[in-house]
N, CA, C and O atoms as CSV, one atom per row, in Angstrom:
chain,resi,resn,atom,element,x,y,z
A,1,UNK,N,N,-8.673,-36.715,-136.874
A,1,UNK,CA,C,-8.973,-37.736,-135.873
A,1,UNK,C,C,-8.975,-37.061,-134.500
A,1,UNK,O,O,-8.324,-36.052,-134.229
A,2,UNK,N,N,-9.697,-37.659,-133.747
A,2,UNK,CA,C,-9.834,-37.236,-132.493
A,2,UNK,C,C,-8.998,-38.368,-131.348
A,2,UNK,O,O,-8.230,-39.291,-131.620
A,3,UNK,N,N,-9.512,-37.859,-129.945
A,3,UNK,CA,C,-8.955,-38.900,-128.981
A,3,UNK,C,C,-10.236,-40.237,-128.947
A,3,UNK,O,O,-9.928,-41.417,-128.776
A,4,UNK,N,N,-11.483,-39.820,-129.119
A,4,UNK,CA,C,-11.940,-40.768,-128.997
A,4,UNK,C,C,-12.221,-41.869,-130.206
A,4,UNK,O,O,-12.571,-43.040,-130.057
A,5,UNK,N,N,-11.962,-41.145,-131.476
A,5,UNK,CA,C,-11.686,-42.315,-132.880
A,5,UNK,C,C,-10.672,-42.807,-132.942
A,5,UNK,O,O,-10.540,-43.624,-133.853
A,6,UNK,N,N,-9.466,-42.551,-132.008
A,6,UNK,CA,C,-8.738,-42.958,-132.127
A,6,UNK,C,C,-8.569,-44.027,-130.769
A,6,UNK,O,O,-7.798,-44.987,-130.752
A,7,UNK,N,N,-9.363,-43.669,-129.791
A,7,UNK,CA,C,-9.393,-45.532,-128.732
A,7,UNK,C,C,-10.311,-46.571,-129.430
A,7,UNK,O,O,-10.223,-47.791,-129.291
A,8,UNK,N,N,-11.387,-45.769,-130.356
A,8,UNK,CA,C,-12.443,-47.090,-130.657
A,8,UNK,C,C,-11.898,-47.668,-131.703
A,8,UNK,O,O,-12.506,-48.582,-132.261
A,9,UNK,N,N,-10.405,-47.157,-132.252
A,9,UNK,CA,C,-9.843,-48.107,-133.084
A,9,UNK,C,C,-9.132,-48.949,-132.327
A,9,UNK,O,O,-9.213,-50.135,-132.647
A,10,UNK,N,N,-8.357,-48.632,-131.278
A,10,UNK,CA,C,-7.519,-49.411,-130.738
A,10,UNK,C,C,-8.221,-50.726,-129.926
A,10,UNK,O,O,-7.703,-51.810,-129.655
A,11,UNK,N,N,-9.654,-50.212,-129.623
A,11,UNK,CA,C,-10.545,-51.020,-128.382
A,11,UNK,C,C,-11.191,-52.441,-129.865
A,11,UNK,O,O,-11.363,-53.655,-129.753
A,12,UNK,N,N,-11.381,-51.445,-131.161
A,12,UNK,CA,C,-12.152,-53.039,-131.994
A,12,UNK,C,C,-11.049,-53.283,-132.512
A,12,UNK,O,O,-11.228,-53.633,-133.678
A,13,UNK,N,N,-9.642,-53.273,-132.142
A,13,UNK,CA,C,-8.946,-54.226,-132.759
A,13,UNK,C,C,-7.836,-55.129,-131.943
A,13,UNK,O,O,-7.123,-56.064,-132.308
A,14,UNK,N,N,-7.965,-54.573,-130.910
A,14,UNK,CA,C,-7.500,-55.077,-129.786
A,14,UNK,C,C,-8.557,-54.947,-128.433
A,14,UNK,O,O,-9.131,-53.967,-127.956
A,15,UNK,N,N,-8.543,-56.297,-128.069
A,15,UNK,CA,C,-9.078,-56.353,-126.163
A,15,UNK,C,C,-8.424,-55.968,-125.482
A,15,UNK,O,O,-7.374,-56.516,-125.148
A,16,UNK,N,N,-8.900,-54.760,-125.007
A,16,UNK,CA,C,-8.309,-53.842,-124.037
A,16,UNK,C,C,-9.122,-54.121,-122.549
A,16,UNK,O,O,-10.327,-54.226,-122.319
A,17,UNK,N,N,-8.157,-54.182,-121.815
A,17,UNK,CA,C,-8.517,-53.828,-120.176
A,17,UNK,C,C,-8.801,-52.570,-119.664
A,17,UNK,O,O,-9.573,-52.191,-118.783
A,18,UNK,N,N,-8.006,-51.993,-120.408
A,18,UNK,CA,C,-8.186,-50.230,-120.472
A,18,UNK,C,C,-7.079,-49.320,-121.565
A,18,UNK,O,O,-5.898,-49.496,-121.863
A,19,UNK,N,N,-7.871,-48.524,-121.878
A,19,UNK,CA,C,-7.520,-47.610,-123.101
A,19,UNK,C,C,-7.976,-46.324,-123.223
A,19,UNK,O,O,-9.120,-45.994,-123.536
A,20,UNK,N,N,-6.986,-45.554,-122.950
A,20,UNK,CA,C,-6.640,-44.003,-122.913
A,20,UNK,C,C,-6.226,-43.292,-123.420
A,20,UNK,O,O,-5.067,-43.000,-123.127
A,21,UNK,N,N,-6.866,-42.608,-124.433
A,21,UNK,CA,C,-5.757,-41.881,-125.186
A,21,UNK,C,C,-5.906,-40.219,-124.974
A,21,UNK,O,O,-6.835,-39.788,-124.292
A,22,UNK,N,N,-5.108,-39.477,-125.490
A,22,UNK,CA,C,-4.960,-38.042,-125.129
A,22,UNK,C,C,-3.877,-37.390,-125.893
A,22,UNK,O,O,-2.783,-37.894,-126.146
A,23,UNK,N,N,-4.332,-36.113,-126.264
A,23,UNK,CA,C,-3.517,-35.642,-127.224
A,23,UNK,C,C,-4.440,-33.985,-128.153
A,23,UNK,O,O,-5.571,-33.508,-128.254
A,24,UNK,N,N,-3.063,-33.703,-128.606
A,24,UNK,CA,C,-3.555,-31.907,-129.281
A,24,UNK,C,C,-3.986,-32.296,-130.503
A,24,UNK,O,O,-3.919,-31.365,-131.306
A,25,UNK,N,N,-4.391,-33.278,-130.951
A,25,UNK,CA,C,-4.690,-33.270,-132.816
A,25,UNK,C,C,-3.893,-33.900,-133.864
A,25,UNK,O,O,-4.164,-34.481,-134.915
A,26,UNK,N,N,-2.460,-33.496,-133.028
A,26,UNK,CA,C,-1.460,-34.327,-134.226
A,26,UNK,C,C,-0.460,-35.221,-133.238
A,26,UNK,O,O,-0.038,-36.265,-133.736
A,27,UNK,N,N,-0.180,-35.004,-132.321
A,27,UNK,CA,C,0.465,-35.960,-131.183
A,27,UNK,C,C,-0.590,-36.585,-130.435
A,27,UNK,O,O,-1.689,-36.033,-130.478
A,28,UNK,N,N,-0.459,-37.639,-129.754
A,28,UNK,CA,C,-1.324,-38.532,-129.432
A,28,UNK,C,C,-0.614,-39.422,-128.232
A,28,UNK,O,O,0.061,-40.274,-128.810
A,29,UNK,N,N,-0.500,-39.559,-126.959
A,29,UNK,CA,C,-0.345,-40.570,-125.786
A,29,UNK,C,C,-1.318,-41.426,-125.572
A,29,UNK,O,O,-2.357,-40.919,-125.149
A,30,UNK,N,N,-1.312,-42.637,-125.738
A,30,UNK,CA,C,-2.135,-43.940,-125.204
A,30,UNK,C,C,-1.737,-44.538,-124.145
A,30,UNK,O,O,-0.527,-44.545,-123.919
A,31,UNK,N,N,-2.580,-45.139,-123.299
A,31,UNK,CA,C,-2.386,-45.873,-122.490
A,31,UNK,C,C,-3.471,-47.820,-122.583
A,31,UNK,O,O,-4.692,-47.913,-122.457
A,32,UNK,N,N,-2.791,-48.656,-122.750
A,32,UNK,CA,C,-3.007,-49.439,-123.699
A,32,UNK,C,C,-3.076,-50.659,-122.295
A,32,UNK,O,O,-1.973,-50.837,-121.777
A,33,UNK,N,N,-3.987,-51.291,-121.812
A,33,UNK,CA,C,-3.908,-52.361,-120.953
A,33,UNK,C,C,-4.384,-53.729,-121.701
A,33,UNK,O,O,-5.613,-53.769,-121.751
A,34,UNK,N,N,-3.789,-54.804,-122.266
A,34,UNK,CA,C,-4.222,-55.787,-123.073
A,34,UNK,C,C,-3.879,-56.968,-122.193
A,34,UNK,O,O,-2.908,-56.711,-121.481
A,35,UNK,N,N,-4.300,-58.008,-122.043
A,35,UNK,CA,C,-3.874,-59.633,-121.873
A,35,UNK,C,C,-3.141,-59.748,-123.391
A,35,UNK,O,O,-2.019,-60.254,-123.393
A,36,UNK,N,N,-3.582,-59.405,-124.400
A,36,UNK,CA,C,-2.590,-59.996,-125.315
A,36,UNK,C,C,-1.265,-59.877,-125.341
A,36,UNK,O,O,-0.554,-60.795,-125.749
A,37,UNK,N,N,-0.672,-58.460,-124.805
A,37,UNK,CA,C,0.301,-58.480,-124.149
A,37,UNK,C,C,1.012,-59.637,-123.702
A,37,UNK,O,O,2.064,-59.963,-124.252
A,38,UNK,N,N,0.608,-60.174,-122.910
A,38,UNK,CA,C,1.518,-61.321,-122.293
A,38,UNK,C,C,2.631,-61.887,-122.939
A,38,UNK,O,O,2.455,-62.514,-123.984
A,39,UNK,N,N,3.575,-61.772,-122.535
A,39,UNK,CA,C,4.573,-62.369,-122.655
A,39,UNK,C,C,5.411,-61.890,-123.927
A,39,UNK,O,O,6.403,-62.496,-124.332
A,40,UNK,N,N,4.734,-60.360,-124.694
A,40,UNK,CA,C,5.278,-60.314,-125.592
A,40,UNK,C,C,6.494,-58.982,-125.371
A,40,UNK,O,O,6.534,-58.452,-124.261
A,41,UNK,N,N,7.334,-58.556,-126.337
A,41,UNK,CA,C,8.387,-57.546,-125.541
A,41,UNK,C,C,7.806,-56.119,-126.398
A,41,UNK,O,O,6.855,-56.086,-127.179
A,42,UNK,N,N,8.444,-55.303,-126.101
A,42,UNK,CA,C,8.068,-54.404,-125.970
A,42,UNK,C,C,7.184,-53.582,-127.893
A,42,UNK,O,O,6.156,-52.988,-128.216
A,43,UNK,N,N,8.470,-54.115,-128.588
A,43,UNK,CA,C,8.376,-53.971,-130.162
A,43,UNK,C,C,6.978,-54.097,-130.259
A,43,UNK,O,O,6.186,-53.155,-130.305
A,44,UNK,N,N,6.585,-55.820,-130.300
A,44,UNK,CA,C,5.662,-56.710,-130.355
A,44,UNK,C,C,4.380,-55.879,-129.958
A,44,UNK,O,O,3.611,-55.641,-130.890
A,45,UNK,N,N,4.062,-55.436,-128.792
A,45,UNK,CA,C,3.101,-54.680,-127.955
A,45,UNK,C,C,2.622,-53.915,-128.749
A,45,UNK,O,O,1.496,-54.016,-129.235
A,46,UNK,N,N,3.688,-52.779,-129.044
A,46,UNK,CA,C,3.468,-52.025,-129.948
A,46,UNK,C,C,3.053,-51.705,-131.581
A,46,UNK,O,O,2.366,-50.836,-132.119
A,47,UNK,N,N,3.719,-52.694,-131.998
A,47,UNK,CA,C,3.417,-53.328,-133.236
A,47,UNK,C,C,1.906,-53.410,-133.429
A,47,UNK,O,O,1.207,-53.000,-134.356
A,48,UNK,N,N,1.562,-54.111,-132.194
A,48,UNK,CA,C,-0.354,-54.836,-132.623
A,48,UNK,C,C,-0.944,-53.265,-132.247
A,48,UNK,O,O,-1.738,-52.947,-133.133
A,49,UNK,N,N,-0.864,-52.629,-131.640
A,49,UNK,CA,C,-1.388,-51.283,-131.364
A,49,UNK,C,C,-1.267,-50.346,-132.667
A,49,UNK,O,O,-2.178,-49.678,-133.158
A,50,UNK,N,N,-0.218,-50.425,-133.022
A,50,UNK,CA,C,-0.061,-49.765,-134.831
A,50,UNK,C,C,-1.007,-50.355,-135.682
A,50,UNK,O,O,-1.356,-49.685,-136.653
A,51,UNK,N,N,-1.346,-51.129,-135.571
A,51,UNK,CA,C,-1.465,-52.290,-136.465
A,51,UNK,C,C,-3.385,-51.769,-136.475
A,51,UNK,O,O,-4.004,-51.629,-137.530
A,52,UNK,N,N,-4.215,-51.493,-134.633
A,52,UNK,CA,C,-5.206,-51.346,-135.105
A,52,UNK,C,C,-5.602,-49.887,-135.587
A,52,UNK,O,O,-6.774,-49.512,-135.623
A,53,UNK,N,N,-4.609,-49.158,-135.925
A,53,UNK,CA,C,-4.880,-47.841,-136.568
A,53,UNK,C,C,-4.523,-48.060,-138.350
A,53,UNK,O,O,-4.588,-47.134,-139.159
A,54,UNK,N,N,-4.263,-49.051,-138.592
A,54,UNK,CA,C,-4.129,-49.301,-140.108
A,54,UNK,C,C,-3.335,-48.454,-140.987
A,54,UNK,O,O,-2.195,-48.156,-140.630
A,55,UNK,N,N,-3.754,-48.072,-141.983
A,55,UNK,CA,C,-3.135,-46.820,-143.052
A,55,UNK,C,C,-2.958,-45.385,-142.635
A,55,UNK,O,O,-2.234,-44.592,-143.236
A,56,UNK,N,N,-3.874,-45.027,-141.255
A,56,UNK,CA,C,-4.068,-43.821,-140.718
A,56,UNK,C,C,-2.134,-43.258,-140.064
A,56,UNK,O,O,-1.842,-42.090,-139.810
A,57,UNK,N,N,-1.376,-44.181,-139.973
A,57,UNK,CA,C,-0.135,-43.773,-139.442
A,57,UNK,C,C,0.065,-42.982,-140.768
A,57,UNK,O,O,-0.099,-41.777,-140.957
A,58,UNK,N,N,0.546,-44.156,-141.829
A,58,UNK,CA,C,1.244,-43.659,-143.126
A,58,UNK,C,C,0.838,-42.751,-143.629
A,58,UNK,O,O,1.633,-42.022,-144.223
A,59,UNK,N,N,-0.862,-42.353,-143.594
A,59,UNK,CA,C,-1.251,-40.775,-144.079
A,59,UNK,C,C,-1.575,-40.157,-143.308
A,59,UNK,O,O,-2.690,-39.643,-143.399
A,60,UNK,N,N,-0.873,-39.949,-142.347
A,60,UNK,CA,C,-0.850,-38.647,-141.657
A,60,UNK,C,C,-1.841,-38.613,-140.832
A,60,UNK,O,O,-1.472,-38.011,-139.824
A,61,UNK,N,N,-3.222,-39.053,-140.725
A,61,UNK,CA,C,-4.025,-39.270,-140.207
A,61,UNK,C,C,-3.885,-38.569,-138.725
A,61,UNK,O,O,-4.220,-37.507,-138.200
A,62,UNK,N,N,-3.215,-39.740,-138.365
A,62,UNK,CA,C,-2.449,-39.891,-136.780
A,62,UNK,C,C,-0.688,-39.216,-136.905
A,62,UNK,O,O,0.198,-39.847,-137.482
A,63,UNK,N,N,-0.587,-38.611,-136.612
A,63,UNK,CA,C,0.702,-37.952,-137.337
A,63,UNK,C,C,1.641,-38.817,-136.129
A,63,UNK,O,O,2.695,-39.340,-136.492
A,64,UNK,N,N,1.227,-38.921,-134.796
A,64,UNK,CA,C,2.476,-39.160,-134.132
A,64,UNK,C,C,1.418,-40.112,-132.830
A,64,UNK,O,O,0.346,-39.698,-132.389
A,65,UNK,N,N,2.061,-41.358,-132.459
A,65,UNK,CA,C,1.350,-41.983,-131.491
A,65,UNK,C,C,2.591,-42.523,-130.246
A,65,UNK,O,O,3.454,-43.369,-130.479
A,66,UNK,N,N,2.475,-42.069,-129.418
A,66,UNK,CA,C,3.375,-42.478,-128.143
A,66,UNK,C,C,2.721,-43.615,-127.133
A,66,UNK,O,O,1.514,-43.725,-126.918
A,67,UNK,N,N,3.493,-44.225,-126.706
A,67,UNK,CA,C,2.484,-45.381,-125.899
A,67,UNK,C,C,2.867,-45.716,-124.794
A,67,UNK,O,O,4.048,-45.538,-124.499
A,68,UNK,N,N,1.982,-46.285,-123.895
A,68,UNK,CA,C,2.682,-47.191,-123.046
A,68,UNK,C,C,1.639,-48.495,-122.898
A,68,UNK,O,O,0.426,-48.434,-123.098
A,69,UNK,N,N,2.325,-49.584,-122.538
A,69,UNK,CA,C,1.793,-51.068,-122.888
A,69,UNK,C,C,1.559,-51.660,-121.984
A,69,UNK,O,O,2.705,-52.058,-121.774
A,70,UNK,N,N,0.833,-52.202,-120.998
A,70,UNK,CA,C,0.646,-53.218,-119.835
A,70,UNK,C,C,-0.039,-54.153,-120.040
A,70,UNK,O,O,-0.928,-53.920,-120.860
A,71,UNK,N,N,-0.011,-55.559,-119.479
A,71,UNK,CA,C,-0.939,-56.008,-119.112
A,71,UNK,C,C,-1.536,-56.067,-118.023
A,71,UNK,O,O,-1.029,-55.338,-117.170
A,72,UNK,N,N,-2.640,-56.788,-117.614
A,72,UNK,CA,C,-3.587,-56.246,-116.509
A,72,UNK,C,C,-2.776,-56.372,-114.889
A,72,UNK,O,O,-2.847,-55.719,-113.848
A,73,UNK,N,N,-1.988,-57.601,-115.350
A,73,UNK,CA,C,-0.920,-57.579,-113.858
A,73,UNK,C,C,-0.423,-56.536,-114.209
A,73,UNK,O,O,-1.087,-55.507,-114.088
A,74,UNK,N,N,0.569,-56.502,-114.616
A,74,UNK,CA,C,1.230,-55.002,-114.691
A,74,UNK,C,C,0.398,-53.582,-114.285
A,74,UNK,O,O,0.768,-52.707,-113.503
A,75,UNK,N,N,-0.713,-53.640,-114.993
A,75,UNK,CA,C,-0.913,-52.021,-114.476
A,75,UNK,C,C,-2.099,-52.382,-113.430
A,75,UNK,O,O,-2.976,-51.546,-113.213
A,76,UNK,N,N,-2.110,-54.096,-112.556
A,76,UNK,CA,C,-2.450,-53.972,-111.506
A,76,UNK,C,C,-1.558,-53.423,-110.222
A,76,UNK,O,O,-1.817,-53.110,-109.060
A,77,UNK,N,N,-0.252,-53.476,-111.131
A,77,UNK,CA,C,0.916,-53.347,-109.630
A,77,UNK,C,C,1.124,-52.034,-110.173
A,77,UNK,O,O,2.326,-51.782,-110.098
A,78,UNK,N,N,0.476,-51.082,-110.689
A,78,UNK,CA,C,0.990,-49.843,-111.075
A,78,UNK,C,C,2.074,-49.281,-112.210
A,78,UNK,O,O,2.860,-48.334,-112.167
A,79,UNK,N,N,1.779,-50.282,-113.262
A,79,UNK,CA,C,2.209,-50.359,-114.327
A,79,UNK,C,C,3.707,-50.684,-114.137
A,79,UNK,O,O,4.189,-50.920,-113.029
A,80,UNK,N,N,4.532,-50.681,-115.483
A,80,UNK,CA,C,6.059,-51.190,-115.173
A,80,UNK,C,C,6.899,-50.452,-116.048
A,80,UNK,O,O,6.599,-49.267,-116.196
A,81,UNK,N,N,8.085,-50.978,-116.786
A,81,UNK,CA,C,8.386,-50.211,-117.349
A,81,UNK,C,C,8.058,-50.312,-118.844
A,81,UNK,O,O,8.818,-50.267,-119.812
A,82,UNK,N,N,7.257,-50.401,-118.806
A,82,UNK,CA,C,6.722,-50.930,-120.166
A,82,UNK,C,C,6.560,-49.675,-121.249
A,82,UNK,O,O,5.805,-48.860,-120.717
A,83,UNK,N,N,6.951,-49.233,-122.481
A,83,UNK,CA,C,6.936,-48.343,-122.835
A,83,UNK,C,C,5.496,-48.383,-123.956
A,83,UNK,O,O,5.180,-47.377,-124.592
């Protein structure tokens, strides 16, 4: 997998405001801006972001995904602490 098969999963399975990802091949940093977000905590956020990479966690695919979560207020005020 690459950086960019790995946003056009995150972008058709989640509405993203913005989505960034970056990484050597087997580690992977996203940057994840959703309205669905709202109001949810941090687990939750993350959860639906796992969720649009499917089976690719469990086989290795994606060996390792780090994140951080906003919604559009949030990373209008320069994101928060949102992990």
């Amino acid at each position: 997998m690459n950086a960019e098969q790995i946003k056009a999963l995150i972008e058709s399975g989640l509405a993203c405001a913005h989505c960034d990802v970056q990484g050597d091949g087997r580690h992977w940093y996203a940057t994840v801006v959703s309205a669905a977000f709202a109001g949810k905590r941090l687990i939750a956020r993350h959860q639906m972001v796992y969720a649009t990479l499917g089976d690719r966690m469990k086989t290795d695919e994606v060996h390792a995904l780090s994140m951080k979560t906003y919604t559009p207020a949030e990373w209008a005020q320069g994101g928060a602490t949102h992990g």
